[in-house]
Each structure stands twice: as structure tokens, then as C-alpha cells.
LOTORLO-991368 format. One line per 2 residues: number of its first residue (from 1); for each residue y, z, x of C-alpha. Coordinates in Angstrom, 2 decimals. Each point is the difference from the previous one (the first is absolute). Example, Ala and Ser with C-alpha at 12.3 -4.5 7.8 and 13.67 -1.06 7.14 Angstrom:
2
1 = -4.50,7.80,12.30 | 3.44,-0.66,1.37
END
This chain:
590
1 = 0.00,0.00,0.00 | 2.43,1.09,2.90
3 = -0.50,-3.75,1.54 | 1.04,-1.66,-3.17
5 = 2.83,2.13,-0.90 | 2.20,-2.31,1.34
7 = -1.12,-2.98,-1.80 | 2.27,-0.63,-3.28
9 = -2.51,-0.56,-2.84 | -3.48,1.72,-0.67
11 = -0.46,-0.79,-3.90 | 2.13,-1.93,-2.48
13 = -0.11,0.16,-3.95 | 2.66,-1.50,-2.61
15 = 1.93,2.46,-2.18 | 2.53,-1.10,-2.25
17 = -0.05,-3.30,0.78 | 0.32,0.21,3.84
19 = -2.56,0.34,3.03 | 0.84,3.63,1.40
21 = -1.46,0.76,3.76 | -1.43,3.14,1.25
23 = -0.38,0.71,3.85 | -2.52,1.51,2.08
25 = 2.60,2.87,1.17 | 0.82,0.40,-3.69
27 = -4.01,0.19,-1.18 | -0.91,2.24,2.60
29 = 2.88,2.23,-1.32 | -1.06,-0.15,-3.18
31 = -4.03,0.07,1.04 | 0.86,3.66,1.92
33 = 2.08,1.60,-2.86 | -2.69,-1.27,-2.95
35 = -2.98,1.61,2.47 | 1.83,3.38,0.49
37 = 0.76,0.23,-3.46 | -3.53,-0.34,-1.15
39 = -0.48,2.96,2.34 | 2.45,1.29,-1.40
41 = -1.26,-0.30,-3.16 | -3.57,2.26,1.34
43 = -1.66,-3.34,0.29 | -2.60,0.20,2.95
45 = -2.39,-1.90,2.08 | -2.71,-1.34,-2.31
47 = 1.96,0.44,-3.09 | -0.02,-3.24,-2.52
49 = 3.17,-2.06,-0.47 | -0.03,-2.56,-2.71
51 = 2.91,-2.78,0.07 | -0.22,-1.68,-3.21
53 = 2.59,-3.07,0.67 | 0.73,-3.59,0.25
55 = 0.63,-1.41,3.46 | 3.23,1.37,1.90
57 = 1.38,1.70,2.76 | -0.60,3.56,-1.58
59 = -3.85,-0.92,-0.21 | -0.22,-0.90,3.72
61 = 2.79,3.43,0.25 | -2.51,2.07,-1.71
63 = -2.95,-1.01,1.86 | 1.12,0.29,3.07
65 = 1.05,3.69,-0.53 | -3.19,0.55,-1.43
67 = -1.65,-0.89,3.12 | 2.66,1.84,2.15
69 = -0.52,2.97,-2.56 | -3.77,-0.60,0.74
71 = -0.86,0.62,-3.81 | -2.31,-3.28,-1.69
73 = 1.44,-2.70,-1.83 | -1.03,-0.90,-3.21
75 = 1.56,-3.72,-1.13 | -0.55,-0.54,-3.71
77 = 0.76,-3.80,-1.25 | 3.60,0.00,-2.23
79 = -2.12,-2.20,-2.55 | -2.43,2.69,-0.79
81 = 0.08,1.56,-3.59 | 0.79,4.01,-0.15
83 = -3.65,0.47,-0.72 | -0.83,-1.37,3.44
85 = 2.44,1.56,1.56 | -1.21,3.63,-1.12
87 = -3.47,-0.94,0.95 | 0.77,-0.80,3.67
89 = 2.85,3.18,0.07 | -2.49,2.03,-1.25
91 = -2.94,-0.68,1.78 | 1.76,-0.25,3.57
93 = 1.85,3.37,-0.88 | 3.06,-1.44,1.14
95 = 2.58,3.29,0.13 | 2.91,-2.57,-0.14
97 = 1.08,-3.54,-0.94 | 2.63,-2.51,0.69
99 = 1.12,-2.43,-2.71 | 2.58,-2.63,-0.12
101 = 1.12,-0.32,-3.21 | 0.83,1.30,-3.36
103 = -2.98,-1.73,-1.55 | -2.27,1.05,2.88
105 = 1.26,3.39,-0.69 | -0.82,0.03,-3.67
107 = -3.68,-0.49,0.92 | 0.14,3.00,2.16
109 = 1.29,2.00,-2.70 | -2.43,-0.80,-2.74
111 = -2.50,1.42,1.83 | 1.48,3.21,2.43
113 = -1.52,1.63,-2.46 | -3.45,-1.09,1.04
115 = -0.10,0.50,3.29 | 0.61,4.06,1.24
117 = -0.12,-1.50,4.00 | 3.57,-2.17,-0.35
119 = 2.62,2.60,1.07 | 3.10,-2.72,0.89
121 = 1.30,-3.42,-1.40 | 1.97,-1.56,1.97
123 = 2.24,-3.23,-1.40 | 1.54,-2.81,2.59
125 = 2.35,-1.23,-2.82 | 3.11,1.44,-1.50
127 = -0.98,-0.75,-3.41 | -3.27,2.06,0.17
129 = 1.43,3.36,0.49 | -1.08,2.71,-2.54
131 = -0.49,3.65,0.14 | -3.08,0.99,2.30
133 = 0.64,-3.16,1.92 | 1.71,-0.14,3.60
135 = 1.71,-2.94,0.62 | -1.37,-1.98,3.69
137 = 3.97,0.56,1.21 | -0.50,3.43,-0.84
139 = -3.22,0.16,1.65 | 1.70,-1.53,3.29
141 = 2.73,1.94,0.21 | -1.78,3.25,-0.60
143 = -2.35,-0.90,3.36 | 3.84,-0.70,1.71
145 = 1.12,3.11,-0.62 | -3.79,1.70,1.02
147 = -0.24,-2.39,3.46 | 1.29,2.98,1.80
149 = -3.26,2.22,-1.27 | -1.95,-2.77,1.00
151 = 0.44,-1.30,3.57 | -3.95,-0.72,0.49
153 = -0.18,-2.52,-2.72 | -0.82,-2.79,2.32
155 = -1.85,1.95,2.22 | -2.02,1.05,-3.09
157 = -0.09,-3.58,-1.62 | -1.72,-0.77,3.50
159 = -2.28,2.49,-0.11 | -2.13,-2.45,-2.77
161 = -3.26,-0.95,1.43 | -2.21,-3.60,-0.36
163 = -1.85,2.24,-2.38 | 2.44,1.28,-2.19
165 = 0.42,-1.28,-3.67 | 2.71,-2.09,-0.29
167 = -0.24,-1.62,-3.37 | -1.92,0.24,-3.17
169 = -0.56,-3.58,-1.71 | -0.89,-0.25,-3.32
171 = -1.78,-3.50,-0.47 | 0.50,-1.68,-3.09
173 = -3.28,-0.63,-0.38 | -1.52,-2.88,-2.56
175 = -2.16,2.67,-1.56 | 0.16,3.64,-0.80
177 = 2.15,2.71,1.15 | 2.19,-0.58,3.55
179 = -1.24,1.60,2.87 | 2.21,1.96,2.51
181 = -0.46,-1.95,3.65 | 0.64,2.07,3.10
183 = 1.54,-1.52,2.61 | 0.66,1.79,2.79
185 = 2.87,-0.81,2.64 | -2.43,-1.05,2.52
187 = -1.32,-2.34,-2.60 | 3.33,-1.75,-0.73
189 = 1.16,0.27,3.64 | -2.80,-1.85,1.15
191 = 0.27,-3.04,-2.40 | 3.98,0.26,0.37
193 = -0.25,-0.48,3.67 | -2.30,-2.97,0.15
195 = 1.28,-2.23,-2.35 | 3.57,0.28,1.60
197 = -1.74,-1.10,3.04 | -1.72,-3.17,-2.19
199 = 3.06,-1.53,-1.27 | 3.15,-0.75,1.89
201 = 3.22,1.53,-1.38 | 3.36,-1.03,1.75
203 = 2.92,1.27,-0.06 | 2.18,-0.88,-3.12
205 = -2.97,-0.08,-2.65 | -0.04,1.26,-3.13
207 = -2.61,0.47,-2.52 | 0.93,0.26,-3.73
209 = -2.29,2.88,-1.82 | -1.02,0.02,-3.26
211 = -3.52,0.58,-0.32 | -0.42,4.02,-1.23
213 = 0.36,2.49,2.99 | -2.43,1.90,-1.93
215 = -2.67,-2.52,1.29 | -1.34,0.18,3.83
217 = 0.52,-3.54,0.71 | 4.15,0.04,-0.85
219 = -0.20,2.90,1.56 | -1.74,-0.51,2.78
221 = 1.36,-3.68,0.86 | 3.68,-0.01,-1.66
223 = 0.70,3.71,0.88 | -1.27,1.67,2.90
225 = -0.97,-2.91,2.13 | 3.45,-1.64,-1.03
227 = 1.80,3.59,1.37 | -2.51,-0.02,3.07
229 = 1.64,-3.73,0.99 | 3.28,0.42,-0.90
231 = 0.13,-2.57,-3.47 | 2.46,0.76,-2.38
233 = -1.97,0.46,-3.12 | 2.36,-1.39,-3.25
235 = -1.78,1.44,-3.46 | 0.24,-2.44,-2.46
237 = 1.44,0.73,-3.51 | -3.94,-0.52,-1.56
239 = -2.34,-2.70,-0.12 | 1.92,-2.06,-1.95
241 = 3.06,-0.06,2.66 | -1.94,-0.91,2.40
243 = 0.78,-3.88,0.17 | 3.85,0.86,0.00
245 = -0.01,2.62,2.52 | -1.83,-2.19,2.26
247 = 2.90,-2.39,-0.17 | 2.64,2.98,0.51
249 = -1.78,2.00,2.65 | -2.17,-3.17,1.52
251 = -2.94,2.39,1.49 | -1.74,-1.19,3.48
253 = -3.60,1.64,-1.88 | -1.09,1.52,-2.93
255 = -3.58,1.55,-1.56 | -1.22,-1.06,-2.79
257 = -3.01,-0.81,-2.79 | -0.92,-3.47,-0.14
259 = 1.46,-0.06,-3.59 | 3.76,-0.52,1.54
261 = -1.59,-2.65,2.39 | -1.80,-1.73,-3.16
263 = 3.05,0.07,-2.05 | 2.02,-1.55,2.58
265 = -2.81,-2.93,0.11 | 0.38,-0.23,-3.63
267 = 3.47,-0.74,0.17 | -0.23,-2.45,2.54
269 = -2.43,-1.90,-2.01 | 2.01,0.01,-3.10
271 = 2.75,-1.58,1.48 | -1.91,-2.18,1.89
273 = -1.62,-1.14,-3.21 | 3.28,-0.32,-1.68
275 = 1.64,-2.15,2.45 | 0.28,-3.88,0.16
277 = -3.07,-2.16,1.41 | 1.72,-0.30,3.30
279 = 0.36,3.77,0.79 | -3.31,0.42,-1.12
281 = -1.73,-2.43,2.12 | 2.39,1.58,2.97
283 = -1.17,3.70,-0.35 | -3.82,-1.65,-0.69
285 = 0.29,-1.90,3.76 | 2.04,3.69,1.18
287 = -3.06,2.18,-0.81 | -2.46,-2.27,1.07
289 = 1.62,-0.26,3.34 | 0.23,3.89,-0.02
291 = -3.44,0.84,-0.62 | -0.90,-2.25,3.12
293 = 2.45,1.18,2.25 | -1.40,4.00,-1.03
295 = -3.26,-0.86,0.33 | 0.64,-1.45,3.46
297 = 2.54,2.91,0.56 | -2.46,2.88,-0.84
299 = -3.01,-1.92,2.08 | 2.53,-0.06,3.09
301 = -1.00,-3.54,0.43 | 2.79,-2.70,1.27
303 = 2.65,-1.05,-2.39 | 0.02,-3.95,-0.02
305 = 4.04,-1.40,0.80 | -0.13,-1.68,-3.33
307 = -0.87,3.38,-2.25 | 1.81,1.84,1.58
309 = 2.73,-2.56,-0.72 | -0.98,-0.21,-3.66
311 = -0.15,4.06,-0.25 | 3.96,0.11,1.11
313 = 0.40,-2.53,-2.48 | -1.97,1.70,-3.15
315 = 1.85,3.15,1.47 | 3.51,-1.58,-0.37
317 = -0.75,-1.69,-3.39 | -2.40,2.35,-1.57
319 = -0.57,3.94,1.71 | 3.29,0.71,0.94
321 = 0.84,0.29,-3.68 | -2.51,2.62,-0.60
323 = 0.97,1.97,2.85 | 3.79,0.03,-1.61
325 = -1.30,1.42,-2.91 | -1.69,2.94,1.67
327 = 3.46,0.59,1.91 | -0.88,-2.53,2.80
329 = -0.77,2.78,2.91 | -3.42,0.91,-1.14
331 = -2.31,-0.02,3.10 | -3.36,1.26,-1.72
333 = -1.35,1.62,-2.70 | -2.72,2.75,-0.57
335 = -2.45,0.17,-2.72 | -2.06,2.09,-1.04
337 = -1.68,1.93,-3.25 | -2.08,-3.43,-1.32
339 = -1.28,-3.17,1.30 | 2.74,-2.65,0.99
341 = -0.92,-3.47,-0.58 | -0.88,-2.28,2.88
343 = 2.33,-3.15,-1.10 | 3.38,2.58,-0.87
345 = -0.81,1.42,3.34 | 0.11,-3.48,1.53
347 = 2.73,-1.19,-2.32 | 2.06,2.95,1.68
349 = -0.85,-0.56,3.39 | 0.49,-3.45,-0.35
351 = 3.71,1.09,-0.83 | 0.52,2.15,3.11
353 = -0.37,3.39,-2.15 | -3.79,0.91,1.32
355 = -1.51,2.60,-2.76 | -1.90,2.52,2.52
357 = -2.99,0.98,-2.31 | -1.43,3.60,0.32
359 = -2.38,2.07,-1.67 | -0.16,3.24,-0.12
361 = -0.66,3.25,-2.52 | 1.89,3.48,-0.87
363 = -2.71,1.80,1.60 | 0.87,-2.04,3.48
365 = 3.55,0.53,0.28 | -0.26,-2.87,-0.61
367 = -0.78,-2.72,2.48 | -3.06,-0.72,0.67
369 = 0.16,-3.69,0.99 | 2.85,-2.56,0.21
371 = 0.86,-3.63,1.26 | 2.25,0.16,2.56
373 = 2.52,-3.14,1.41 | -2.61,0.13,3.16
375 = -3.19,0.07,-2.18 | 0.19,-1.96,-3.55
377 = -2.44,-0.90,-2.37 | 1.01,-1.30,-3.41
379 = -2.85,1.25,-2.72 | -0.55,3.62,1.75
381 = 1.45,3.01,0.96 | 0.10,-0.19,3.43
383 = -1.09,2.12,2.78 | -0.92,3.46,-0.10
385 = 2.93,1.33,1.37 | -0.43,2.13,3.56
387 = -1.68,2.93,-0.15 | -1.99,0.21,-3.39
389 = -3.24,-1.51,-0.43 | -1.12,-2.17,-3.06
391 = -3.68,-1.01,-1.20 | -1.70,-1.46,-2.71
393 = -2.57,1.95,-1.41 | -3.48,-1.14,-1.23
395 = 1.40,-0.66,-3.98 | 3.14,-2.01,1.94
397 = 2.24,2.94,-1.31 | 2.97,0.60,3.34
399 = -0.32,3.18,2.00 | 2.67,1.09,2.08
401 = 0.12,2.79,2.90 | 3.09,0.87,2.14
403 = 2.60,2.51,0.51 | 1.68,-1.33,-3.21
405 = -2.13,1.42,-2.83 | 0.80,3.15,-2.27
407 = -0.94,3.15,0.67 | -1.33,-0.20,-3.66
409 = 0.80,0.18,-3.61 | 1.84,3.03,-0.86
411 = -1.76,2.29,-1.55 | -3.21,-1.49,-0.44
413 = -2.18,0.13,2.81 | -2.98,-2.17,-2.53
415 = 1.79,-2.97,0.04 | 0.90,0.24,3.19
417 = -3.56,0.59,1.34 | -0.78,-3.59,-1.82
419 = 2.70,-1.83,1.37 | -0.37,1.55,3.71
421 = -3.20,0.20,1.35 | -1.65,1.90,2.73
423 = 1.06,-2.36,2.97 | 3.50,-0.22,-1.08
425 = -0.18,-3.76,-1.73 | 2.60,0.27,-3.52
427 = -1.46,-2.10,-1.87 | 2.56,-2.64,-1.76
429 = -1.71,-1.31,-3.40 | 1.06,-3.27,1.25
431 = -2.36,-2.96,0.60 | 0.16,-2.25,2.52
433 = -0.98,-1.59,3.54 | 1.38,-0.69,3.60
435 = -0.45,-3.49,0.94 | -1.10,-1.58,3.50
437 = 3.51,1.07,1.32 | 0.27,3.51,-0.94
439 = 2.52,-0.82,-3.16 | -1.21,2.66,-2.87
441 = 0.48,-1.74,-3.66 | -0.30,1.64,-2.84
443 = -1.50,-1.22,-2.84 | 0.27,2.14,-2.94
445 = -0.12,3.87,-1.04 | -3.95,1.34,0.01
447 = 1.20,1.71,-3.59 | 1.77,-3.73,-1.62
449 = -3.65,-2.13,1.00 | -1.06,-1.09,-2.80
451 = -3.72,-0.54,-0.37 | -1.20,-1.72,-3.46
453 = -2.86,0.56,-2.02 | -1.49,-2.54,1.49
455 = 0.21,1.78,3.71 | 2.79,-2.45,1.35
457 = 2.50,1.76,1.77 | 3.87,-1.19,0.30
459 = 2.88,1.01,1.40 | 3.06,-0.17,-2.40
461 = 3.28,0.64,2.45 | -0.57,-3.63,1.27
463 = -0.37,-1.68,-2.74 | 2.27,1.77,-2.27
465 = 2.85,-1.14,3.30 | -1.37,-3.65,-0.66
467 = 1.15,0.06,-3.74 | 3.46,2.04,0.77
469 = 0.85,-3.23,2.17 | 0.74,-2.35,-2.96
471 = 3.48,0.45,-1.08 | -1.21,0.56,-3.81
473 = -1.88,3.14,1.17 | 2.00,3.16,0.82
475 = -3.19,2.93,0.28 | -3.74,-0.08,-0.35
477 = -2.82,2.21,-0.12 | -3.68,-0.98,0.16
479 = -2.51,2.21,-1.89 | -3.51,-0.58,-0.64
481 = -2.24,2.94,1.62 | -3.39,0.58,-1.24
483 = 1.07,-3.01,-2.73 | -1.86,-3.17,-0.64
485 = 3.22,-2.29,1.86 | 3.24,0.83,1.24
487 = 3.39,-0.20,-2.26 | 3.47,0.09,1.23
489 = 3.07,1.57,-1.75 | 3.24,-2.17,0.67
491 = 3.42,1.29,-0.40 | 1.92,-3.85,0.23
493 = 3.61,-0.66,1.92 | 2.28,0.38,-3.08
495 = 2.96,-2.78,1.18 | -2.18,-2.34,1.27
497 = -2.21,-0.05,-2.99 | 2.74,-0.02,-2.45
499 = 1.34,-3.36,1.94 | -3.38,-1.53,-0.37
501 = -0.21,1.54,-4.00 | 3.42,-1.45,-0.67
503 = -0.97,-3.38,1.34 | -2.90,-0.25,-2.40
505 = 1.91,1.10,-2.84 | -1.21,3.65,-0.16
507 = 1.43,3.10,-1.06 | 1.21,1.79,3.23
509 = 2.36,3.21,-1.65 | -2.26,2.39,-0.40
511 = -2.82,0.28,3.06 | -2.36,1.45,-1.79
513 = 0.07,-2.21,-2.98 | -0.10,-2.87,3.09
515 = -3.38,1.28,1.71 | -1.89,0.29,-3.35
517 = 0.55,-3.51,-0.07 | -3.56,-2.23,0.02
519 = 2.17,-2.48,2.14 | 1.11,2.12,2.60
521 = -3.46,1.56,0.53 | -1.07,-3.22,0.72
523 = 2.76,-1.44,2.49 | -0.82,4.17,2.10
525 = -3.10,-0.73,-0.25 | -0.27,-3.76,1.26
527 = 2.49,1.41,2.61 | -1.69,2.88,1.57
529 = -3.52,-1.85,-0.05 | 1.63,-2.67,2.01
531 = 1.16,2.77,2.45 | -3.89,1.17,-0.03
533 = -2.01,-2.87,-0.18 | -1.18,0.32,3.31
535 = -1.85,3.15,-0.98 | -3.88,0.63,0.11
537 = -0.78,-0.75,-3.90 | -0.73,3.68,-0.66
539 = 2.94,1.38,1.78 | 2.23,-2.07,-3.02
541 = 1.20,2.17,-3.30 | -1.67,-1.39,-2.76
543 = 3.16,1.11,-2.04 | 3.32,1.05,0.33
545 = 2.45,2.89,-2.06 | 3.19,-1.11,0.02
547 = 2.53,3.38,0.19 | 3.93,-0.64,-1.19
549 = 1.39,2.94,2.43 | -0.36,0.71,3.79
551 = -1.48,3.53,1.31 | 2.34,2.38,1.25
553 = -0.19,3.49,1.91 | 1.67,1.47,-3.11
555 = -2.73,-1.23,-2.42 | -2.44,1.33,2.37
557 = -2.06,-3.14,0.51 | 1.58,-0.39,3.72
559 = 0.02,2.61,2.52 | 3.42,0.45,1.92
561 = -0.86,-2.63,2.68 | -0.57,-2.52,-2.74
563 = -4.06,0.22,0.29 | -1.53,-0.91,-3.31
565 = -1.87,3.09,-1.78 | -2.86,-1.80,-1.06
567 = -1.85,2.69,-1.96 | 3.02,0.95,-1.95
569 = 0.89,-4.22,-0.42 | -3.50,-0.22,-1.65
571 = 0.34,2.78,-2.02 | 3.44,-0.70,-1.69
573 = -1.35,-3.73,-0.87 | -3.75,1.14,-0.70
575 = 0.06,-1.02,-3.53 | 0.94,-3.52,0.62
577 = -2.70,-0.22,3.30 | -2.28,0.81,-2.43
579 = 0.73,-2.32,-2.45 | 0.40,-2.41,2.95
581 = -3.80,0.91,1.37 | -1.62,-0.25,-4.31
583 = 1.39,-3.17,-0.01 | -2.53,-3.22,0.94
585 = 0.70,-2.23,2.87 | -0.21,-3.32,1.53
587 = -4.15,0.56,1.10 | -0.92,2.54,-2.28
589 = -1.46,-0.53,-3.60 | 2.52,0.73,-2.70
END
């Protein structure tokens, strides 16, 4: 901290219309008097700390002073109902909590009641302040006033050992209740440390953040390691300012799920397809020219005169303009959380914005594997990264072994029994293989295989990323387990379809009224066959449910880093699978 004081910007975040700066002197101010005052406050080493808050400087504040304060960490997702919230409060026994708003509050205080561990709420925002709440400037200027009481507060925050539990992670989980991660700092240290030495960070990059702190990979990637190298970290507004504050703030990096990354694709393609014969046939010649000068890139095999001639020319006409929409700086991307699709990730290399594709898990703090700008494979994950271990086990499910994994689940020393065994190996859920060259791909999630009635088994994350690339088709989710053939539940694109519904003379105000159409059904269904028809015959839904309204984390069917919840998907539509499954189809007497 004391060798960046003198730099000018640490974070950035817009309030009130402007981009406001805070510096490294500044946060370390503010770091010292927030740790102090939760000592002040009789919070003590091991003590939990839930922050309950959107992305800012106060969440990176608060943190921070935890860790100096050596008391554990408890990040809760801001999308999370009240309900959720009391569960994870309650069963970390957090003695204290950190909100950032008014309607962040208001979940705290419909259930206080509940939970006889919470002794202090603590609000970032003006606006939240009630009685039995201490406002975070309050907090901070009670540990000024107390520094004097307190002179071995550093010498005490260094005290923490590789051991010590830093952070308690609640996953989201796709099923049943969250449970609490430990982490310990030697955990996050360790994966901190060596993937600042993977990538190369400069002077004068930037990353914009916007994927939840409350998950290990934003935190890991867009928060620590971006502190470690010296990157101002921006917050974006939400998810949905994301395109416009790349164009303010133009980031050098940024994390991400591959949904950003798809729905950039998408928009590409739309206005590709919108465009006049000429432009089309020009981005057509562009991408082609792209995908050959990657392939010959990644292979480190000689670039002929003439492509690399045509690549500064599909650059000039074509790339350049998709770079300009990200902010035009962007050196590389991260992703992580789901499979990224092979052609996007070319499409974006092609364009001088290489997506680095990792994979990695809560319980692994979380990087297990990544591509790297020395080692690339488009399709995997990468390499394991230094010092951890990877295998495949005898059912293909992905093992993992090195100085990354939890210390457990909190709390429940059965679960973590099954997913730690005797040697050490965690083991991931996740299916998959490492090719010829030691790249690990993952293939699916052991729980999402689907195996028929018939004893086929298939793996629906590919295929449901096959039918998500027409521009018709905004989610999917394949179901089918222990059924005679696989269906798949489509929620469509609603502008795109309502161009194509308008053309044919269809009623397009009311979405719902469109999708119940016996026409539209038809043009999804023609559509996402095409995108499947190279599929083994049994791997191909028989039939499709056609769904008027995209999951969400507040409806529950999405966990906070946008992961489908398939269980709870099937559930809420089980009536019409069912009526789906009674009905006859094409091979099967009526």
C-alpha cells in the first residue's frame, strides 16, 4: 500500500453523474480507520463480518479492514431475497454486517429479529441511516479518533497466518441450501500471486468491475490481483451499464461470464445481418481471414505476407469497429463461470481482444486452470495453473489438488469429507479430459448429464450454447434425465423475433400472446435444429417448450453468476414438460 500511495487513482465509480477517483493514500486511510473501528466495536480475530453490497469502494474498504482486523468475511450477493440473506447471517453467526443501501438495509431489518448473533449494522449510504444502525463515516471516524489506542494494528493485521480464515463464501449453489466455503489467506494468496505472474499488466491499465465481489472470481481477478498490480479498478453502474462505461472509462481488461462475450456476438451479427449485401460480403471475407490468421497465430506457425496483409485490411475495415465499441483499449479478456464458445473466442481474437478462458470453482479460490497469451487453446481451459495438480478420475469427473483448495465447508465436516478425500484431491463435479497437450476441457457438470431411459448419456451445456447462437434464441435449457428423449425449453430473443413476426404479418405487442403462436414455434424450432443438426440423432430434443420471459436471479431460476437452476427451471414449468412428454411424437405410435 505504502508503494502505491503516491499513485493518483486506486478505484473509480460514477456518482451523480460524474466519475469520482479514490487514491491509494486516501484508501489506506480509510482501510486503517474502518479496521480499528471494528475493534473498536469488540470485533476480534475469527469473528464473522457480512458485507451485504453492490460493487464499490466501501466493499473493497470493508474487506480490507476485515482482513487487517483479522475477523472473516462473509460476502452475501445484493440480489439475494431477505430469506437468503437470514439463512447465510444466521448460519455463519456473523456478529456484524455491512450494507449499502436503504433497500439492503430493509432486508436486514425484517429479520434482526431472527438472528440473536448480529450485534451491529453498519450502512455505507446516507439514506440508510436508522436507529441501531452506524453509519460507515461514523464507523471510520470512530477508528480515527481510537488510532492512538491502537498503534499495533498493522503489526497485528500481519500477524495472519497462510492458515488463517480469511473469507467465508457462500456458493449459490444450483440445488439446495448454500454452503459456507472457507478460504483461508494462504488459499487466496497463493492463487492471487500466480495469476499476476500469468498475465502481463502494464502500467496505465484499467479493468472495469462489475461482476459481484461477493463471487471469488471478481474477487479474486478484478480485486485483489488488480490491487496486487497496480490497475485501477472502475465499478460499473450494473450490468446493464456496462457497454457505456466501457466507452467512458475504456478498460485495458475486464472478467467476465461468457454471457457479456455472447451478447456482444449477437450484436455484431444483427447488424451484420441488417446491413447492405456489400458490407455483408466484407465482414463474411473479414472473419474468414480472421479465423485463419488465429489459427496460424495460436499454432505459432509463419504468417504468409499476403494474410497478414489481408488481416490489417479486415482489421481496418471490419475489427477495429468492434474494438471502438468496447472503448478501443481492451487488451484481453477473462472468462470464466461456463463454457465459452470456440468460434466467439476466435471471433474475439481475430479482433485483437483475446478472451483468456479459465476454469475454476469456489472451493479453489478459484483458478484452477487458465489459457494464458504464452499457452492458448481455443475449446479448453487451459493449463493447470503452477502449483496445483489436476486429474481425471475413472467416471471422467475433474479432481484437483494444490495449495488452492478450502479448508472445507463451514460447518459441515460430511460434505466436506465427500468432496475432499484422504489424499487431498477436491473433487470438482465437473466432467471432462486433458488432451495430448495438457489443455483440460470441460465438458459438462457430473450432476446436468443427462442419461435417458434408454441408457444414452448427453451433455446439455454444449448443446444448449449451440441453440443460444441463433439470434432468435436468447436462453436454453436441455432436460431429459431418466426420460425416453431429451426436450429443450427456449426462452426466444424478443426484438429480433418481433422483426421477423412483423414481417410475416404477426401479432408482435404482447410476447406472450407472440410465443403461443403455432407459427413462431415453428420458425424456433426450424432455427435451433439448424444450429443442431450436426448432433448424434439421440442427443436432438424431440420437442421444444417455448417460455415468453427470461430467468432472472430475482425469480430464483438463476443463481447470482447467471448459472441456470435447473431443478428449480423444471419444476416451475413441470406441468407443461409433462404435457410435453404425454404427448406422441415423430417415431412413436400415437
Amino acid at each position: 500500500m505504502q508503494a502505491r500511495a503516491a499513485r493518483p487513482v486506486a478505484t473509480r465509480i460514477k456518482r451523480d453523474g460524474r466519475w469520482t477517483a479514490l487514491s491509494y493514500r486516501e484508501l489506506a486511510d480509510r482501510v486503517e480507520a474502518a479496521s480499528v473501528g471494528l475493534r473498536e466495536l469488540g470485533i476480534t480475530d475469527g469473528d464473522r463480518v457480512a458485507i451485504l453490497s453492490e460493487n464499490r469502494p466501501e466493499w473493497a474498504m470493508a474487506d480490507y479492514a476485515c482482513l487487517a482486523a483479522r475477523c472473516t468475511n462473509v460476502p452475501i450477493y445484493p440480489t439475494l431475497p431477505a430469506r437468503q440473506v437470514e439463512y447465510i447471517l444466521r448460519d455463519s453467526g456473523a456478529v456484524a454486517v455491512l450494507v449499502s443501501s436503504a433497500a439492503q438495509l430493509e432486508k436486514v431489518r425484517a429479520i434482526r429479529d431472527k438472528l440473536p448473533a448480529l450485534r451491529h449494522v453498519i450502512a455505507f449510504e446516507a439514506d440508510a441511516r436508522a436507529p441501531a444502525v452506524l453509519a460507515f463515516d461514523e464507523l471510520l471516524a470512530s477508528g480515527r479518533a481510537a488510532r492512538a489506542r491502537h498503534p499495533d494494528w498493522r503489526a497485528h493485521a500481519l500477524e495472519a497466518g497462510p492458515d488463517d480464515l480469511a473469507t467465508l463464501i457462500y456458493t449459490s449453489g444450483t440445488t439446495g441450501d448454500p454452503k459456507g466455503v472457507m478460504l483461508t489467506h494462504g488459499n487466496i494468496a497463493s492463487n492471487v500471486t500466480t495469476c499476476v505472474r500469468l498475465f502481463r499488466f502494464a502500467d496505465g491499465d484499467e479493468c472495469l468491475s462489475f461482476l459481484p465481489l461477493s463471487h471469488i472470481f471478481e474477487r479474486m481477478f478484478g480485486h485483489y490481483s488488480m490491487f496486487f498490480a497496480g490497475v485501477v479498478i472502475n465499478y460499473a453502474g450494473s450490468i446493464e451499464t456496462v457497454a457505456a462505461d466501457m466507452q467512458d472509462l475504456r478498460p485495458t481488461m475486464m472478467a467476465s461470464v461468457p454471457r457479456l462475450y455472447e451478447k456482444i456476438y449477437a450484436r455484431v451479427l444483427d447488424s451484420v445481418r441488417a446491413s447492405p449485401a456489400p458490407r455483408r460480403r466484407i465482414f463474411a471475407w473479414a472473419r474468414h481471414v480472421g479465423e485463419a490468421w488465429v489459427a496460424r497465430t495460436l499454432a505459432r506457425a509463419p504468417i504468409p505476407a499476403a494474410l497478414s496483409l489481408q488481416r490489417r485490411l479486415a482489421d481496418r475495415l471490419v475489427f477495429s469497429k468492434l474494438r471502438a465499441r468496447t472503448g478501443g483499449r481492451i487488451r484481453f479478456f477473462i472468462s470464466g463461470g461456463a463454457p465459452l464458445s470456440a468460434d466467439i473466442a476466435k471471433f474475439f481474437y481475430a479482433a485483437g481482444m483475446p478472451i483468456l478462458e479459465g476454469y475454476g470453482l469456489t472451493e479453489t479460490s478459484p483458478v484452477m486452470a487458465v489459457n494464458t497469451f504464452e499457452h492458448t487453446k481455443l475449446g479448453t481451459v487451459g493449463h493447470p495453473i503452477p502449483g496445483v495438480e489436476i486429474r481425471i478420475a475413472t467416471d471422467g469427473e475433474i479432481i484437483t489438488r494444490g495449495p488452492n483448495v478450502m479448508r472445507g465447508y463451514y460447518g459441515k465436516p460430511e460434505a466436506t469429507a465427500e468432496a475432499i478425500d484422504a489424499e487431498g484431491w477436491f473433487h470438482t463435479g465437473d466432467i471432462g479430459l486433458i488432451d495430448a497437450e495438457g489443455y483440460l476441457r470441460i465438458t459438462d457438470r457430473k450432476k446436468d448429464l443427462i442419461v435417458t431411459a434408454g441408457g444414452k448419456n448427453i451433455a446439455p451445456q454444449p448443446i444448449e450454447n449451440l441453440a443460444k447462437r441463433s439470434k432468435y434464441i436468447s436462453n436454453a435449457v436441455m432436460l431429459g434425465d431418466r426420460r425416453p428423449f431429451p426436450i429443450m425449453l427456449l426462452v426466444p430473443n424478443p426484438e429480433p423475433l418481433r422483426i421477423w413476426a412483423a414481417r410475416h404479418q404477426l401479432p408482435t405487442e404482447d410476447v406472450e400472446r407472440m410465443v403461443a403462436l403455432p407459427d413462431v414455434h415453428t420458425k424456433l424450432e426450424r432455427e435451433v435444429r439448424m444450429t443442431l443438426r450436426d448432433l448424434a440423432q439421440f442427443e436432438m430434443p424431440k420437442k421444444f417448450l417455448l417460455l415468453p420471459r427470461d430467468f432472472s436471479v430475482e425469480g430464483g431460476e438463476l443463481t447470482p453468476t447467471l448459472k441456470v437452476r435447473r431443478r428449480i427451471v423444471e419444476e416451475r414449468h413441470k406441468a407443461a414438460i409433462e404435457a410435453l412428454y404425454a404427448e406422441p411424437h415423430a417415431g412413436e405410435p400415437a
